[in-house]
N, C-alpha and C positions, 0 to 999 in steps of 0.2 A: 716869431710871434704868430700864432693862429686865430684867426680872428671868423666871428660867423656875425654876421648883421641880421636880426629878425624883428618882425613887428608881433607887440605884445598881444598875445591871445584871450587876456582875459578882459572881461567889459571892463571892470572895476579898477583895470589895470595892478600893478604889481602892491598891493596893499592887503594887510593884513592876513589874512588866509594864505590868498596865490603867494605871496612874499615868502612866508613860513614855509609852504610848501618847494618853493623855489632852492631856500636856502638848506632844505634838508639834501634836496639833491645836489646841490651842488659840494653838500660834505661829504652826500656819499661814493661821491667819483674822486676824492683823493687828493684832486688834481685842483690847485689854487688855480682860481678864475677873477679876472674882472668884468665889471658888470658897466655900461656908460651909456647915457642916452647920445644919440647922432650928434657928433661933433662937441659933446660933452667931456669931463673929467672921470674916469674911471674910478673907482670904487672897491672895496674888496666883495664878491658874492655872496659870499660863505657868511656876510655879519647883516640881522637883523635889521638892524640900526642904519647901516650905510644906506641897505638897498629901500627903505623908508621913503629916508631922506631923499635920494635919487629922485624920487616921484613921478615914476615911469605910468604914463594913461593907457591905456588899452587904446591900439592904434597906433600909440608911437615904434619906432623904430629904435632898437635899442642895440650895442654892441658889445658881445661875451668875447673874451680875449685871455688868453695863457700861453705862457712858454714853457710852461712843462710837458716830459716827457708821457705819452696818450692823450693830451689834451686834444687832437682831432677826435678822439671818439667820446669822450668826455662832453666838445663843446658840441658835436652833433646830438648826440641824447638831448642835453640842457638845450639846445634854441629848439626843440622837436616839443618839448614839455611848455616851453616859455609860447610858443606858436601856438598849439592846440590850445590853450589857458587850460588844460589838465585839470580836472578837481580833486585829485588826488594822485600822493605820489605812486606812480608805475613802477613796478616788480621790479625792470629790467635797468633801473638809473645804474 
């Protein structure tokens, strides 16, 4: 299991826009992620709905996690986008 811990970059935290954005990248890496606030229940990334519900603040600490095969470069991209709070998705997901 690969795990990256980061605190959420966008003020507004992971809601609407940053969420959508979040979720597209994390379809575009391939690679099934979950998503968990610190010491939280994990989540699937990749679904709208879950990562909502989550209700990750801007500032919290959040953990991306995968055991599939690339998921180290996978979950470096995604906590690199989830850190900066990104307002749009980058060329390079």
């Amino acid at each position: 299991m690969v795990e990256r811990r980061v605190t959420v970059g966008w003020a507004e935290g992971l809601h609407a826009r940053p969420a959508s954005i979040f979720v597209r990248a994390v379809t575009a890496t391939g690679v099934p992620v979950t998503i968990a606030k610190a010491g939280g229940n994990p989540v699937n990334a990749a679904s709208m709905l879950a990562l909502l519900g989550l209700g990750a603040q801007g500032g919290e600490e959040v953990v991306l996690a995968s055991e599939a095969e690339g998921a180290d470069a996978a979950l470096d991209r995604l906590a690199k986008l989830v850190a900066e709070g990104l307002d749009e998705l980058p060329e390079t997901v």
